[in-house]
MDAnalysis code that builds the backbone (N, CA, C; Angstrom):
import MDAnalysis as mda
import numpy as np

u = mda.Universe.empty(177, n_residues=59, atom_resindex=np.repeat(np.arange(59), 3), trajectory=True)
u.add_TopologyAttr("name", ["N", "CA", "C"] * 59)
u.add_TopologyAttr("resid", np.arange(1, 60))
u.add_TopologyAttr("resname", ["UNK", "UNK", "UNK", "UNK", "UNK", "UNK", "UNK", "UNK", "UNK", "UNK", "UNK", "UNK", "UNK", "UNK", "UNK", "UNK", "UNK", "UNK", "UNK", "UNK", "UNK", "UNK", "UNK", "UNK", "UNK", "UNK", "UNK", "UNK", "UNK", "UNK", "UNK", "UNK", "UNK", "UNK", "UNK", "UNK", "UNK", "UNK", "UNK", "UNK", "UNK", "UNK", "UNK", "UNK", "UNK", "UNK", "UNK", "UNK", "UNK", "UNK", "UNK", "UNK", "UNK", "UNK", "UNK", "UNK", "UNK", "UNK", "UNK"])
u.atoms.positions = np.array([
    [9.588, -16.718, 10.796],
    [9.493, -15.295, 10.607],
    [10.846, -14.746, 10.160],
    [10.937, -13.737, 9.312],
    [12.091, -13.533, 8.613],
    [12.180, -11.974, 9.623],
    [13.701, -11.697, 9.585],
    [14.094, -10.434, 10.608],
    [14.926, -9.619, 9.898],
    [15.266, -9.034, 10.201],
    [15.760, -7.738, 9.440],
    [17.435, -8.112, 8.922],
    [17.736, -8.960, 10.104],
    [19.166, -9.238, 10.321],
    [19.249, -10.312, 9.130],
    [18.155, -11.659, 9.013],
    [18.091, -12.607, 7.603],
    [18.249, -11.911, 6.698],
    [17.192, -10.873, 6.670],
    [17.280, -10.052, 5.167],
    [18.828, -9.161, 4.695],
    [19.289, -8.504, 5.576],
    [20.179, -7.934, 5.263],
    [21.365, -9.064, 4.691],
    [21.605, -10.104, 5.478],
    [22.357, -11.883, 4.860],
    [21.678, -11.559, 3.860],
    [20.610, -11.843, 3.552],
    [20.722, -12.261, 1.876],
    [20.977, -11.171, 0.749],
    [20.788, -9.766, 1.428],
    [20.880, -8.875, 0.542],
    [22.464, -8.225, -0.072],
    [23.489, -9.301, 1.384],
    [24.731, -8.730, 1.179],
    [25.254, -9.739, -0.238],
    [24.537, -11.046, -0.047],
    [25.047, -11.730, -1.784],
    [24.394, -11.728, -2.562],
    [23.809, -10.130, -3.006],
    [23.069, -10.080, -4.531],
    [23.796, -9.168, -5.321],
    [24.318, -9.285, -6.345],
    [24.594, -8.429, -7.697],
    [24.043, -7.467, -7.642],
    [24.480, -6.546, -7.926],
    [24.397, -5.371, -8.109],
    [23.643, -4.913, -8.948],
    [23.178, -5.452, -9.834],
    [21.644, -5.204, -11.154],
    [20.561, -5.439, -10.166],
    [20.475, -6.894, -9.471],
    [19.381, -7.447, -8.154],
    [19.205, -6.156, -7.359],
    [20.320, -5.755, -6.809],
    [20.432, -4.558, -5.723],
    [19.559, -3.751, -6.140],
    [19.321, -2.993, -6.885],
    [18.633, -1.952, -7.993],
    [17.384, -2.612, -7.469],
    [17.108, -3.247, -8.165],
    [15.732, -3.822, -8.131],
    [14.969, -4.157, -6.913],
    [15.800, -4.100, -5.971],
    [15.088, -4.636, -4.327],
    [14.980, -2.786, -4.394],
    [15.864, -2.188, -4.132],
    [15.793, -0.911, -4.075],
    [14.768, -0.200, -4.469],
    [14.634, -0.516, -5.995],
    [13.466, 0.305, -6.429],
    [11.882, -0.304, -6.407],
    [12.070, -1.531, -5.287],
    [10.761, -2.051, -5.093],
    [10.375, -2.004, -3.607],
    [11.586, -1.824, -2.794],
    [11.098, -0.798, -1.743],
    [10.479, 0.132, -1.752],
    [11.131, 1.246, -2.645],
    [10.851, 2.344, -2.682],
    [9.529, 2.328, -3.066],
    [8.754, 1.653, -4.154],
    [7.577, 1.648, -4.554],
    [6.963, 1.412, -3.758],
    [6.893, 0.068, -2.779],
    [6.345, -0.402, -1.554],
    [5.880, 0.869, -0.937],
    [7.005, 2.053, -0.375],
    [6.608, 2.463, 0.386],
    [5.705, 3.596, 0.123],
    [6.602, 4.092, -1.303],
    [5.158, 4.878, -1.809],
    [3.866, 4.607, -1.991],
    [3.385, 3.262, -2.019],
    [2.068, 3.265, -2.571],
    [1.191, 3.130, -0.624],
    [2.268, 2.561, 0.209],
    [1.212, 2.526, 2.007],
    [1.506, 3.808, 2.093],
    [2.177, 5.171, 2.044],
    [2.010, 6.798, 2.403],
    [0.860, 6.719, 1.127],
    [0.239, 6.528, 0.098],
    [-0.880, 6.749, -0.331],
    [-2.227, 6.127, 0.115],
    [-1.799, 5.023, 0.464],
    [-2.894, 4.335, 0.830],
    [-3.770, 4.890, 2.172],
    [-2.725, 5.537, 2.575],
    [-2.990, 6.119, 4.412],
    [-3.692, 7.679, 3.816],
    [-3.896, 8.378, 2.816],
    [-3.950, 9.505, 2.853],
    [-5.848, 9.702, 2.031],
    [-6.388, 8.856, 2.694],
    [-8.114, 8.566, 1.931],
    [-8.309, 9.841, 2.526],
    [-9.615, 10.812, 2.052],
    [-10.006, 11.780, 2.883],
    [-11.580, 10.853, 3.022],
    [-11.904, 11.809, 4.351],
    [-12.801, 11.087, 5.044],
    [-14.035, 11.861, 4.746],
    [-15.217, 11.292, 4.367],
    [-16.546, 11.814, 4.107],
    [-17.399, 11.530, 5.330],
    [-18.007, 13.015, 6.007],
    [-19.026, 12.290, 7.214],
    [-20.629, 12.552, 6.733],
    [-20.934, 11.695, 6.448],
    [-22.430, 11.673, 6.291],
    [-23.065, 11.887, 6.820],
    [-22.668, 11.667, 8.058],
    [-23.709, 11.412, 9.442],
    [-24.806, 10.220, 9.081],
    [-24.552, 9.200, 8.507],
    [-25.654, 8.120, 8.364],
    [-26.694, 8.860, 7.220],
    [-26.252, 9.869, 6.131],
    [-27.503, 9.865, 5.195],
    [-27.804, 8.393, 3.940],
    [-26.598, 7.514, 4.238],
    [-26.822, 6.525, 3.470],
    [-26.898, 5.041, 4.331],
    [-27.377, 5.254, 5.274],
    [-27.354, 4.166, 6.198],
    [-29.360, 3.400, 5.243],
    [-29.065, 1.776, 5.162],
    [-30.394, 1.201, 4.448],
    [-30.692, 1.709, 3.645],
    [-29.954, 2.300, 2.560],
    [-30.859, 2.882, 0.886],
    [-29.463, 1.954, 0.115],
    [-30.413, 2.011, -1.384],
    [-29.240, 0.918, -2.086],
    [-28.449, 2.157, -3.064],
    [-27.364, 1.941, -2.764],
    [-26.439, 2.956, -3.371],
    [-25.887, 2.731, -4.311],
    [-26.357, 2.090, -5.080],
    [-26.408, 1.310, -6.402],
    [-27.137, 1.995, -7.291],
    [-28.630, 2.124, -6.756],
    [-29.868, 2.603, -7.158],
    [-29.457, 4.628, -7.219],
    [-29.138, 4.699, -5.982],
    [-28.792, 6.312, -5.811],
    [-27.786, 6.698, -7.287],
    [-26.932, 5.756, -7.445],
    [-25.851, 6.109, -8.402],
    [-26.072, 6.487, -9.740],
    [-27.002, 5.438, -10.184],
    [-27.210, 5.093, -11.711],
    [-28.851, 6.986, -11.816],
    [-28.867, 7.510, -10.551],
    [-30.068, 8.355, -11.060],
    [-29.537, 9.722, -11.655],
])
């Protein structure tokens, strides 16, 4: 298992172009799980519980 303390070791011997690039792939990382977390929620109450919603779609 890798720890925060490994990562930071390897991050202290990367170039400075590398640096950038971990950076801006964090950053993406984290933007896309704050999107992923933000679904809005539909309550049906079970109006599609056993019908093929396949069939519902294409009507």
């Amino acid at each position: 298992m890798i720890t925060k303390d490994d990562l930071k070791k390897e991050i202290d011997h990367l170039s400075e172009a590398d640096l950038k690039k971990v950076y801006w792939y964090l950053v993406t990382l984290k933007k896309h799980q704050s999107e992923a977390l933000n679904l809005p929620a539909m309550k049906l109450q079970g109006r599609l519980d056993n019908q093929d919603i396949r069939a519902i779609a294409n009507e």
